[in-house]
TIMI-2910 file (N, C-alpha, C, CB; in pm, 1 decimal, decimal comma, always signed):
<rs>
+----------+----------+----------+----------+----------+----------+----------+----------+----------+----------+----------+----------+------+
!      n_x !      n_y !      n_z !     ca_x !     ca_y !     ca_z !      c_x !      c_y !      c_z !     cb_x !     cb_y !     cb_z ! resn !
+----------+----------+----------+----------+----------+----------+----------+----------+----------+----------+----------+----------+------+
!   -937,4 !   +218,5 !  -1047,3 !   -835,1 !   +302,2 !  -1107,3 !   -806,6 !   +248,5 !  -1246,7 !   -705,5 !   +305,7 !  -1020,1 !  Unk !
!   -789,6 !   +331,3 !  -1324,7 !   -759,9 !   +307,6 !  -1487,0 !   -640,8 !   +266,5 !  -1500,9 !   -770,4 !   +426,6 !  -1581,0 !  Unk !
!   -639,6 !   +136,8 !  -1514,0 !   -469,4 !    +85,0 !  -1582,9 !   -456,0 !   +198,0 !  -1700,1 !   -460,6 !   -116,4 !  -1674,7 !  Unk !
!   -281,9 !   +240,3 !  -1610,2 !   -223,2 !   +266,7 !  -1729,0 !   -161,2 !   +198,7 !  -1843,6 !   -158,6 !   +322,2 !  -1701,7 !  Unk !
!   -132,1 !   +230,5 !  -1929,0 !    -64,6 !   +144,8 !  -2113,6 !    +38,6 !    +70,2 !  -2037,7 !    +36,0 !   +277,4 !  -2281,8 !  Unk !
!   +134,2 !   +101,5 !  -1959,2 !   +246,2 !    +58,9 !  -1947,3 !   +304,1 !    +33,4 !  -1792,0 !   +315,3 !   +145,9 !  -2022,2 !  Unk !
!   +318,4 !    -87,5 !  -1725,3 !   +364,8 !    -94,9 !  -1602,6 !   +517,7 !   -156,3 !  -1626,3 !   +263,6 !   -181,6 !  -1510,0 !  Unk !
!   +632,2 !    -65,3 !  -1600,5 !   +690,2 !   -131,9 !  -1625,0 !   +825,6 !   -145,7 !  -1496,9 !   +701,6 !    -99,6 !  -1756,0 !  Unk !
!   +744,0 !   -142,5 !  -1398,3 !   +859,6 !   -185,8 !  -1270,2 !   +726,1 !   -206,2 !  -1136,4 !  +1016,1 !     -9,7 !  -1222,4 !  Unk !
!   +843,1 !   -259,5 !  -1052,9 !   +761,1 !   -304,8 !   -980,2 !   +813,4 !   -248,8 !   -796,3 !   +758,6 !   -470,8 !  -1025,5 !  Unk !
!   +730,7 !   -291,3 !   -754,0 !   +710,9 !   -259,9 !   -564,1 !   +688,3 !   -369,9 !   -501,1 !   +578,5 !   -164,7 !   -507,0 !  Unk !
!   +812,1 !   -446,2 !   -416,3 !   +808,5 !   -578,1 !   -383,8 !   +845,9 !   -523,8 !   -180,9 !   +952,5 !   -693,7 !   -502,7 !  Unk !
!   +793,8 !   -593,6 !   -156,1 !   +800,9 !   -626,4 !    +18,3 !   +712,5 !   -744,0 !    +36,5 !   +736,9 !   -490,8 !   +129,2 !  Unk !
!   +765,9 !   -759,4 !   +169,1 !   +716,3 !   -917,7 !   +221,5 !   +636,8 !   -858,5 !   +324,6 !   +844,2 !  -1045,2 !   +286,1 !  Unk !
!   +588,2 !   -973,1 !   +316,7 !   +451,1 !  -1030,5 !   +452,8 !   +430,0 !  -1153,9 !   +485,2 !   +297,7 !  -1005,6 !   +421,0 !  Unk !
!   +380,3 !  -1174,4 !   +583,5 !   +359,7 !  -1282,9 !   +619,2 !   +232,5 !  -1402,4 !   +563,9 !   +356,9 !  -1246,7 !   +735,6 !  Unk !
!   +236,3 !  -1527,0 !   +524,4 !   +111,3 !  -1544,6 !   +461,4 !     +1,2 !  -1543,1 !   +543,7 !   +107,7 !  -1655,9 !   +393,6 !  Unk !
!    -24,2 !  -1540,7 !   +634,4 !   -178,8 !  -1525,1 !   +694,3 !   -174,4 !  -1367,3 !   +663,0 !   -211,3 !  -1574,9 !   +887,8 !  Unk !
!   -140,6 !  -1269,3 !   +650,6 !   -139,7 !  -1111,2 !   +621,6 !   -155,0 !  -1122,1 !   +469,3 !    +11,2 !  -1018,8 !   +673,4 !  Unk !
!    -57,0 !  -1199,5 !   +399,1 !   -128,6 !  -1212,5 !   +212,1 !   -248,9 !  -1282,5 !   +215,8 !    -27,7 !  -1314,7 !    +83,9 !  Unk !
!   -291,9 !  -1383,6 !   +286,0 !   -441,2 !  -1449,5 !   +236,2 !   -536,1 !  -1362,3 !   +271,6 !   -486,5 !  -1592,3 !   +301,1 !  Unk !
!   -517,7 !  -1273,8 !   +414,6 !   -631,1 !  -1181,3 !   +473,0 !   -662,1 !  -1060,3 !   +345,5 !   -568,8 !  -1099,4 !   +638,2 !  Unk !
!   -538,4 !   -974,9 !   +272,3 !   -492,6 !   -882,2 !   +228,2 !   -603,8 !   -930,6 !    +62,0 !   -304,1 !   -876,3 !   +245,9 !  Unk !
!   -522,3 !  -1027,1 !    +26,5 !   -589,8 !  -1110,5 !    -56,3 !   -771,9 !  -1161,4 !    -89,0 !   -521,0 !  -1205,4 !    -17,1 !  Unk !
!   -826,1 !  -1161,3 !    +47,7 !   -926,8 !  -1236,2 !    +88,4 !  -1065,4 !  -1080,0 !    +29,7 !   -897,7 !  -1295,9 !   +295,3 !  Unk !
!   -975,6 !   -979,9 !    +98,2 !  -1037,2 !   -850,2 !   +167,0 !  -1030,7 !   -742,6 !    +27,4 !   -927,2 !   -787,2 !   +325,2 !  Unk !
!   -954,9 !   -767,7 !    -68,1 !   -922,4 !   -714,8 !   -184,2 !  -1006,1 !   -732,1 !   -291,1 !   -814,0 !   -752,2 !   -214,9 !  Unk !
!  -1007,4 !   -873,3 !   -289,7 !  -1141,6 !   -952,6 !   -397,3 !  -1253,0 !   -856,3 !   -416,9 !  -1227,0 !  -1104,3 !   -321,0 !  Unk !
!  -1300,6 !   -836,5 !   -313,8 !  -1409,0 !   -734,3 !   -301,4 !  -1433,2 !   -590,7 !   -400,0 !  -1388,3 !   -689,9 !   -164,8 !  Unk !
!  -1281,8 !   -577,6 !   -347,9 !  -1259,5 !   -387,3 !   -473,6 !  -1231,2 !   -460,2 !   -596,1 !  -1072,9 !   -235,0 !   -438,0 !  Unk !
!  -1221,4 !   -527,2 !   -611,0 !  -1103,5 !   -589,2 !   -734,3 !   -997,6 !   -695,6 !   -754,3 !  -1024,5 !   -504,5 !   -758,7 !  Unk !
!   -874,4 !   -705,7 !   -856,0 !   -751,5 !   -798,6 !   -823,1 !   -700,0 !   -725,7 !   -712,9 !   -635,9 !   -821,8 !   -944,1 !  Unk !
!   -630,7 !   -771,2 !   -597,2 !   -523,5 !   -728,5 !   -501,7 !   -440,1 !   -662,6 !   -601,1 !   -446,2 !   -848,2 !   -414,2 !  Unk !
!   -367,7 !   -625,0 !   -699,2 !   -284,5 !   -532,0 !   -759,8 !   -341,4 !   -410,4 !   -807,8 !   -223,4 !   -588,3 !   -858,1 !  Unk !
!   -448,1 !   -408,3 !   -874,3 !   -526,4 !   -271,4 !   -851,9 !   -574,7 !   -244,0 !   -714,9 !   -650,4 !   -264,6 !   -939,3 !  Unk !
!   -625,4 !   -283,7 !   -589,5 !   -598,0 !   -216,6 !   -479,3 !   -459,2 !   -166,2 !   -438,0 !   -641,4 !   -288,3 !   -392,7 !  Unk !
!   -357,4 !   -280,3 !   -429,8 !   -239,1 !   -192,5 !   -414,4 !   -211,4 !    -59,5 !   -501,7 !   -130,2 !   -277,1 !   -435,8 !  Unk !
!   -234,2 !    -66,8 !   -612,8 !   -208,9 !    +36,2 !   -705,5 !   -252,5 !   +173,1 !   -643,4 !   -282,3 !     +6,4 !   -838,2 !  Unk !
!   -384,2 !   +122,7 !   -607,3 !   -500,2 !   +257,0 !   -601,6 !   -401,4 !   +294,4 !   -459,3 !   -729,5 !   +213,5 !   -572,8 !  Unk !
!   -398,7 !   +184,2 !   -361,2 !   -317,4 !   +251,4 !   -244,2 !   -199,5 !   +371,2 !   -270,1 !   -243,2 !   +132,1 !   -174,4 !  Unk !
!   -121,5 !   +325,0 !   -359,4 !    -11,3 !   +353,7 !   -346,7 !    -18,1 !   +504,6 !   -435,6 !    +80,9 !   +231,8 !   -389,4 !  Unk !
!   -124,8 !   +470,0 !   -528,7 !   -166,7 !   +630,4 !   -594,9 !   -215,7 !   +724,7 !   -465,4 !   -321,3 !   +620,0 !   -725,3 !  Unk !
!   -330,5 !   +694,3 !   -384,2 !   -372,6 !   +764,3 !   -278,5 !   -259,5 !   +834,1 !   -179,9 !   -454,7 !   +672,5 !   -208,5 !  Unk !
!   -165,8 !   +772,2 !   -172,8 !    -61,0 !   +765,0 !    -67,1 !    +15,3 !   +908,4 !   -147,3 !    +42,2 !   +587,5 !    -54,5 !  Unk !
!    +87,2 !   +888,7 !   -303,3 !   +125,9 !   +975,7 !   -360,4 !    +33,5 !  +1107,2 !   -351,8 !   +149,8 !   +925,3 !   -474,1 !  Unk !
!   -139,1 !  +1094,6 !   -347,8 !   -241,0 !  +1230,6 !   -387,4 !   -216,4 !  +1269,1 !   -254,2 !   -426,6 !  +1213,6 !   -439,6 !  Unk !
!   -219,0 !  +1200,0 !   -205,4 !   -264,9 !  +1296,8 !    -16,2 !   -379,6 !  +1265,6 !    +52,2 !   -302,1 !  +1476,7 !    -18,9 !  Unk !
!   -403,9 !  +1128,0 !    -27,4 !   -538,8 !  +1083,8 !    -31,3 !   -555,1 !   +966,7 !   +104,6 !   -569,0 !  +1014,8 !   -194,8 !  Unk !
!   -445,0 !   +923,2 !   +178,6 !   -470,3 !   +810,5 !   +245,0 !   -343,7 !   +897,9 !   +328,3 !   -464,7 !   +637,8 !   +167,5 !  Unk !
!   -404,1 !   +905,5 !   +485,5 !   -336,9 !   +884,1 !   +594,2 !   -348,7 !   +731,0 !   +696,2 !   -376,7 !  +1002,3 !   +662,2 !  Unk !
!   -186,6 !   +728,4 !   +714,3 !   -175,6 !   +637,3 !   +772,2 !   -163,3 !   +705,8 !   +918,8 !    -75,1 !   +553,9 !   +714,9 !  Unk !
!   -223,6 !   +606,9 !  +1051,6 !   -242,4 !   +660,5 !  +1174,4 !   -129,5 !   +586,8 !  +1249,4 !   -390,2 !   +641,8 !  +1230,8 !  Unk !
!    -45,0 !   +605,3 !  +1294,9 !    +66,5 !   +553,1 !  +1343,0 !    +63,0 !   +467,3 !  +1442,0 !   +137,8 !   +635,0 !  +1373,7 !  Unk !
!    +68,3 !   +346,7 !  +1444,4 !    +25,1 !   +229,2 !  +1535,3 !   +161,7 !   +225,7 !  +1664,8 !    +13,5 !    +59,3 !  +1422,5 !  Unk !
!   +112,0 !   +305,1 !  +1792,5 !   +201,0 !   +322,8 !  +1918,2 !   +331,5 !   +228,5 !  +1933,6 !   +110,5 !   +296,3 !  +2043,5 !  Unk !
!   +276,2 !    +94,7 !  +1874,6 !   +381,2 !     -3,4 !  +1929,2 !   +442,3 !    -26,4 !  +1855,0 !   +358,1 !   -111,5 !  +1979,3 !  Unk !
!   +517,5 !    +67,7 !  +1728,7 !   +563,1 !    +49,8 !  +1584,2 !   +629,5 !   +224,6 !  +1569,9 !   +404,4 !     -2,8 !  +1456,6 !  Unk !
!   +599,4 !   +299,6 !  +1693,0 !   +638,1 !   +439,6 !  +1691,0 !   +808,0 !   +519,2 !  +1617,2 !   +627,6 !   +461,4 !  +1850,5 !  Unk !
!   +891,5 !   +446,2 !  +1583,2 !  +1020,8 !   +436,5 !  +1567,5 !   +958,6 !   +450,1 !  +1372,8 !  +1115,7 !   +271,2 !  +1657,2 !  Unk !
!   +871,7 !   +389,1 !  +1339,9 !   +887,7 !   +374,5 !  +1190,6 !   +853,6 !   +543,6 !  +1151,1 !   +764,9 !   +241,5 !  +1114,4 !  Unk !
!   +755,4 !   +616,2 !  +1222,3 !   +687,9 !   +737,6 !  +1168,5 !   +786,9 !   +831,5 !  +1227,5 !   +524,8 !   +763,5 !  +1213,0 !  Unk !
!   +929,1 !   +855,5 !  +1247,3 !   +980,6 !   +989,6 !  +1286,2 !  +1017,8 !  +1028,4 !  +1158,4 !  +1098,5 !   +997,9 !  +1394,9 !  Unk !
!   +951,4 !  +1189,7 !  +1201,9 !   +971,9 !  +1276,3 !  +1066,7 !  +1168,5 !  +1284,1 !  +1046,9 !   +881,1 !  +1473,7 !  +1099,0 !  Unk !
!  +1117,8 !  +1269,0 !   +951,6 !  +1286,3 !  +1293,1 !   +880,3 !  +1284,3 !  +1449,6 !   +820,1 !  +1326,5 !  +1162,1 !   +718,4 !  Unk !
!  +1409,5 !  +1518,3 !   +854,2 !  +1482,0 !  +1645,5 !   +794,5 !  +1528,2 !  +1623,5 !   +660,5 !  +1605,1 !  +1689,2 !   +876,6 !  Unk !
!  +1472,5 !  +1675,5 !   +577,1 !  +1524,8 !  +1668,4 !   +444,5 !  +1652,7 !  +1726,8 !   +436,8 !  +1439,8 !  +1729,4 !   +350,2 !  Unk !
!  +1781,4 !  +1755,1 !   +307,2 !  +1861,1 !  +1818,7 !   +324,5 !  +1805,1 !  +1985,4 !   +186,1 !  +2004,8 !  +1706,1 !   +311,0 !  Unk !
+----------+----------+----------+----------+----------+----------+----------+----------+----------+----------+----------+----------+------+
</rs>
């Protein structure tokens, strides 16, 4: 993905470090880990990446009613 001119905020959450070294490890590959996140988080905005809802985590994916 093409850096844009200007990043100027950021998207912070935690993990655990064996989940950052794996995340980290597995990223190298496409690139820095911040252009994968990037590209994720662009995909996520296109419509481009479904996430499959992991059963034992079912409480996070209920659709919400907009107003």
């Amino acid at each position: 993905m093409p850096a844009p001119s200007i990043f100027n905020c950021h998207i912070t959450f935690r993990v655990n470090n064996k989940t950052r070294i794996a995340f980290n490890r597995k990223a190298l590959k496409y690139g820095v880990p911040s252009d994968v996140l990037r590209e994720l988080v662009q995909a996520f905005l296109d419509d481009r990446l479904v996430i499959q809802p992991d059963p034992k985590k079912e409480s996070l994916y209920v659709t919400r009613i907009e107003n």
